[in-house]
C-alpha positions in Angstrom: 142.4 52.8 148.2 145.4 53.4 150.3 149.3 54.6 149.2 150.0 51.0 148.8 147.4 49.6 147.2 147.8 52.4 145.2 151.5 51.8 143.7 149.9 47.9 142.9 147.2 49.4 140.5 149.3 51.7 138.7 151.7 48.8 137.9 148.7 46.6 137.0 147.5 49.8 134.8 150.4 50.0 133.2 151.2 46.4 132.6 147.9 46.4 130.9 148.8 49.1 128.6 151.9 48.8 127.2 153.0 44.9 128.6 156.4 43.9 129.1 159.1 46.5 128.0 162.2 44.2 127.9 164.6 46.8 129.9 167.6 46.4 130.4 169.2 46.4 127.1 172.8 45.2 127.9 174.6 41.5 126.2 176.3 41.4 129.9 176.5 42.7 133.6 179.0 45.1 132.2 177.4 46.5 129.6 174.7 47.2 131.8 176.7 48.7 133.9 178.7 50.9 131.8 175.0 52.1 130.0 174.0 52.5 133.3 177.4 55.5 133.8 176.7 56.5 130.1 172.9 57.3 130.3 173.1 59.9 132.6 172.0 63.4 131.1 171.5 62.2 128.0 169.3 59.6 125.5 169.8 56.0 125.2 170.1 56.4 121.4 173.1 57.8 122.3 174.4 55.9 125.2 174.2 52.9 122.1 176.0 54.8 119.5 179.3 55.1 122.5 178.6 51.4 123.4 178.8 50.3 119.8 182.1 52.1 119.6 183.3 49.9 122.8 182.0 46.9 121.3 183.7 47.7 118.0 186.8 47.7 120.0 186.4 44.8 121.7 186.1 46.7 125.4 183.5 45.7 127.1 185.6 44.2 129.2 186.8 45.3 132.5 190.8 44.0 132.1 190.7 46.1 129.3 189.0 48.8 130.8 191.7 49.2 132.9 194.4 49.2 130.5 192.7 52.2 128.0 193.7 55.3 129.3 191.0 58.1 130.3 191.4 60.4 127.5 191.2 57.5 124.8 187.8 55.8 126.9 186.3 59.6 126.7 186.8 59.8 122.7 185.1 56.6 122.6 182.0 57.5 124.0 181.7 60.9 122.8 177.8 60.2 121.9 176.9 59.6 125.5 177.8 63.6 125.8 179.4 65.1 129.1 182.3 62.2 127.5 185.2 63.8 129.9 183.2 63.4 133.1 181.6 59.5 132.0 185.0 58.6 131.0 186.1 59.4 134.5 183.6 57.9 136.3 184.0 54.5 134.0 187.5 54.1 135.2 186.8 55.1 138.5 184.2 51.6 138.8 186.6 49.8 137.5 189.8 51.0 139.6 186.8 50.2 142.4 186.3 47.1 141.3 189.8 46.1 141.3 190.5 47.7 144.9 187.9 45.8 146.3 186.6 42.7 144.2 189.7 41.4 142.3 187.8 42.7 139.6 185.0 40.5 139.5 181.9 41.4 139.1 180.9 37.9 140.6 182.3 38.7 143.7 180.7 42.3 144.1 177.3 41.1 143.6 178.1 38.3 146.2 178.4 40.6 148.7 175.0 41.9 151.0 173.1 44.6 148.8 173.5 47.5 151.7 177.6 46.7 151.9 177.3 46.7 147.9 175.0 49.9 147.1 177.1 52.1 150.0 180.7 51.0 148.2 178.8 52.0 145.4 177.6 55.1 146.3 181.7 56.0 147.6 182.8 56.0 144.1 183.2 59.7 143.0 180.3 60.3 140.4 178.0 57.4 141.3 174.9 58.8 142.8 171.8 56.8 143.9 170.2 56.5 140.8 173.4 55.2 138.8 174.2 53.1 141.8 170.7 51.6 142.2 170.8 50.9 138.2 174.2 48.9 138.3 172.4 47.1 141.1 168.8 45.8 139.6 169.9 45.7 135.8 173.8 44.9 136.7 173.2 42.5 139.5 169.6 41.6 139.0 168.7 42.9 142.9 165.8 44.1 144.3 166.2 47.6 144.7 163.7 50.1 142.9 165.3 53.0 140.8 164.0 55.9 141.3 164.6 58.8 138.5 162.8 61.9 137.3 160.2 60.5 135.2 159.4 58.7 138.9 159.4 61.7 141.1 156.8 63.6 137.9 154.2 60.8 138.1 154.4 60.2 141.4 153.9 64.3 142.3 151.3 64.6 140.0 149.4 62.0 141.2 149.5 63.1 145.1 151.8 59.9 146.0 154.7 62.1 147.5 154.7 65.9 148.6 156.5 68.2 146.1 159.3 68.5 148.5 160.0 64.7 148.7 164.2 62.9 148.2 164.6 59.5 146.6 164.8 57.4 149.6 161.4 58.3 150.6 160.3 57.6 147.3 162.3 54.8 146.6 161.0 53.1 150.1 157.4 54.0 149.1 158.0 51.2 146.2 160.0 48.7 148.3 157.3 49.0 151.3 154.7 48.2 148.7 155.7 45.7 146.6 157.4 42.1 146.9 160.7 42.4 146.9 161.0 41.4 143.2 164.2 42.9 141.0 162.1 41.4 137.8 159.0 43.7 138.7 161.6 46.4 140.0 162.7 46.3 136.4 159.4 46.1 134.7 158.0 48.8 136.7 160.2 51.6 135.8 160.9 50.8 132.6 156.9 51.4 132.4 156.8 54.2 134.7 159.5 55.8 132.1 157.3 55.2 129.3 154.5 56.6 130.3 156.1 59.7 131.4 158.2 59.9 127.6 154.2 59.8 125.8 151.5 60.8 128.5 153.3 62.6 132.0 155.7 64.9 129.8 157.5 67.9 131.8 155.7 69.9 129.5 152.2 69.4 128.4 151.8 66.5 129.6 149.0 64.6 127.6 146.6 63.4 130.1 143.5 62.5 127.8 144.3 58.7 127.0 146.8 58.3 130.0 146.4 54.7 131.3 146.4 56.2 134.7 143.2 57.8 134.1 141.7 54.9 136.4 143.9 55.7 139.0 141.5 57.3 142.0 143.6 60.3 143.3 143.0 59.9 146.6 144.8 58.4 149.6 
């Protein structure tokens, strides 16, 4: 079974165990967007305590967004953790979206993926990850999003070298599957559950693992 072939039975393995995992949890592109800035370093159980205090507010709105200042966005979503920094990186999508869309999401997500995921990636704390996330679960494009739960399985299965960067990885995915953002979502939602209760950083608990029936050879 080749590298390709490969990244189709793991999905079809884990599909099988744990079916459809219903990512991403957002009412609207925005809110996926800003869980998508608030998730990083930290738990989504917290990402939803600092989106219910948005909600609460009436902010998930990007005209209103703009309006709160910094320092009152950051005491907001203090739950998210690292608040200062996510604070700053909120406002700086949403002066970016102003700058260049008018402020419409409608009108980013018109706009060719590459053009849209480099603009992305020029706004001061959006990495790949973040960036790829806004696109798939914000904009419903198929792009795969690599994170660390990713890279783990992927290592520990002989898929990548240890010394591997997420393009490679992330074009591993693309090159293999259909160009599907519904899949794209489904697959790492399932690739991050089984790393959070079989591949663990620590101990991971292999007896059981649905990858089991995985051949680990290329």
């Amino acid at each position: 079974m080749n590298t390709s072939e490969r990244i189709k039975n793991i999905y079809r393995l884990l599909y099988k165990k744990y079916g459809a995992q219903g990512w991403w949890p957002g009412d609207s592109q925005l809110e996926c967007i800003l869980g998508a800035i608030l998730t990083q370093n930290t738990s989504w159980k917290n990402v939803e305590k600092a989106i219910h205090n948005l909600k609460s507010l009436d902010l998930i709105s990007i005209e209103k967004l703009k309006l709160i200042t910094t320092q009152e966005l950051a005491v907001l979503i203090r739950p998210s953790g690292y608040f200062n920094q996510k604070a700053i990186k909120i406002k700086n999508f949403i002066a970016f979206l102003f700058e260049n869309y008018e402020g419409s999401l409608d009108t980013m997500f018109d706009e060719d993926d590459h053009v849209i995921r480099n603009k992305l990636l020029s706004i001061k704390g959006i990495g790949p990850e973040t960036a790829d996330c806004i696109m798939l679960y914000g904009g419903n494009k198929p792009i795969f999003v690599i994170d660390t739960y990713t890279y783990r399985i992927l290592s520990r299965h002989w898929l990548v070298p240890e010394q591997t960067n997420y393009n490679e990885m992330q074009e591993l995915f693309m090159d293999s599957l259909n160009s599907d953002p519904k899949m794209f979502n489904e697959y790492h939602a399932l690739l991050v559950k089984l790393g959070k209760e079989h591949c663990k950083k620590q101990n991971p608990i292999c007896a059981g693992c649905p990858l089991e029936e995985d051949p680990h050879t290329v």
